[in-house]
C-alpha positions in Angstrom: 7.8 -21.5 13.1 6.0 -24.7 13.0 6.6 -26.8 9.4 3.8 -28.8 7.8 5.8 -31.9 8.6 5.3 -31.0 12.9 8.6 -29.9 13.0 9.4 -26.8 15.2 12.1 -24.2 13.9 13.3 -21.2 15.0 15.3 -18.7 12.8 17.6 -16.2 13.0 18.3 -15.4 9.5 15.7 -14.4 7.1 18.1 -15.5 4.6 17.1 -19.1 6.2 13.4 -19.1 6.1 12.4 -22.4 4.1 10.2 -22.8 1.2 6.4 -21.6 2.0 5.1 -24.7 1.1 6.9 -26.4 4.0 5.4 -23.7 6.5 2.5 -24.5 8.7 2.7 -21.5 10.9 5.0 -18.3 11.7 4.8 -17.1 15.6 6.6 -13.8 16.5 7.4 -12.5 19.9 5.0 -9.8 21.1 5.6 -7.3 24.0 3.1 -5.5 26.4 3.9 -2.2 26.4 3.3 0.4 29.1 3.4 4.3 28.0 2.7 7.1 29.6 2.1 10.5 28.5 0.5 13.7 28.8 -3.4 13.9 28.0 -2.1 16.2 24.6 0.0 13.6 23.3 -2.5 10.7 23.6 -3.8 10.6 19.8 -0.8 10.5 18.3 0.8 7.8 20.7 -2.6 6.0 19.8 -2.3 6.2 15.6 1.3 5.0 16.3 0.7 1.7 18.6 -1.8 1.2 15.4 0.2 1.5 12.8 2.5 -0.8 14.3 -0.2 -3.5 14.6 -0.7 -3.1 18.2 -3.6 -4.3 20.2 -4.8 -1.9 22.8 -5.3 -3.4 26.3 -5.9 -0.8 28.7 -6.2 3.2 28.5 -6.6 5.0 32.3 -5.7 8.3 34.0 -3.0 8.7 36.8 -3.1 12.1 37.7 -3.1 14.3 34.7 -1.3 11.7 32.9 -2.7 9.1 30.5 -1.1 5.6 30.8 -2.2 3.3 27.7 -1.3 -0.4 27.6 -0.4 -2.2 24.3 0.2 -6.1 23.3 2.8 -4.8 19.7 4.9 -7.3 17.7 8.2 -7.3 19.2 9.5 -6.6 15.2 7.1 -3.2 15.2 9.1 -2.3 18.3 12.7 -2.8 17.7 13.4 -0.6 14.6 12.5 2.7 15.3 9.6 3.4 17.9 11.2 5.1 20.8 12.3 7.6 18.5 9.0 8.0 17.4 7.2 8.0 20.3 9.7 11.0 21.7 8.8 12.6 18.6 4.9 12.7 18.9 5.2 13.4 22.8 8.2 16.3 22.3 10.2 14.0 24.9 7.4 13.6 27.3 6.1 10.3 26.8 7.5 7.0 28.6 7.8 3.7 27.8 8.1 0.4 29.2 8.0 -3.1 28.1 8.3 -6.8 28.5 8.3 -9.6 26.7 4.9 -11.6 27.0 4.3 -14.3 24.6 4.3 -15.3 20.7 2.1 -14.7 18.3 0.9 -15.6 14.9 2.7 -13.6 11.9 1.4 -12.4 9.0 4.9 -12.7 7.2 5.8 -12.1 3.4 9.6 -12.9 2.1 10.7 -11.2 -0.2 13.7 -13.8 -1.8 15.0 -11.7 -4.8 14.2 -8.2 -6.0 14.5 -7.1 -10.0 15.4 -3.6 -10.8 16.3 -2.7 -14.7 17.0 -6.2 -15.6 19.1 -6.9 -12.2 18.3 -9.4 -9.9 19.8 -9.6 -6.3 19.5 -11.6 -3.5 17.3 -9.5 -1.0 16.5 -11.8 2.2 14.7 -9.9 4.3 11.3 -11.0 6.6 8.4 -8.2 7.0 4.4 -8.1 7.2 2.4 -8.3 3.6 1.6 -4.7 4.6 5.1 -3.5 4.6 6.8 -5.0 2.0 7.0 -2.7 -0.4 7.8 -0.1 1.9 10.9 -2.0 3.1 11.9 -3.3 0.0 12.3 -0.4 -2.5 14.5 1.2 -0.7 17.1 -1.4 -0.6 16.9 -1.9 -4.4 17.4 1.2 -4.9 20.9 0.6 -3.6 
């Protein structure tokens, strides 16, 4: 993450993330992903790589086998993907990745989170788009 003062930090803990007004620029690490699966299975892999804010890079054949290539946010990636991709493909579908570069973040932090008059410390780090969806759920608790 890159300050407004030119400093360069790099976090670990969203519980660390610094005041927005003191950030210039949040990078994340992307991966390029490698996934191959039967022709059948294609849409779905497809709707998935988009949902998770992936960029699609290359879609061919090998044999009856469709082999699409994705640049995906490393934090897309990490939670729960493999398990959905073997879901969508029923098991079929491969994957492969490395670790290619950073990339700017759309980030929102959500600091504290009120339910019924209760306020808690909720330090967690997710995109605008997800917020709520990863939020609620731990207020609930």
């Amino acid at each position: 993450m890159s300050l407004t003062d030119g400093a360069e930090v790099e976090l670990h803990n969203p519980a660390d993330m610094p005041d927005v007004v003191k950030i210039s620029e949040i990078r994340e690490p992307w991966i390029r992903a490698t996934i191959m699966t039967p022709d059948e299975y294609l849409g779905g892999i497809l709707k998935l790589c988009q949902e998770r804010r992936g960029l699609q890079i290359d879609l061919s054949y090998v044999g009856s086998r469709a082999m699409v290539t994705y640049d995906l946010p490393l934090n897309e990636v990490v939670f729960d993907f493999y398990d959905r991709l073997k879901s969508i493909s029923k098991g079929y579908a491969s994957f492969d990745y490395q670790i290619r570069t950073t990339g700017p973040a759309i980030w929102s932090g959500c600091r504290s989170w009120s339910t019924k008059s209760r306020w808690m410390r909720f330090p967690c780090s997710c995109t605008a788009a997800r917020r709520n969806a990863v939020a609620a759920p731990c207020a609930k608790s």
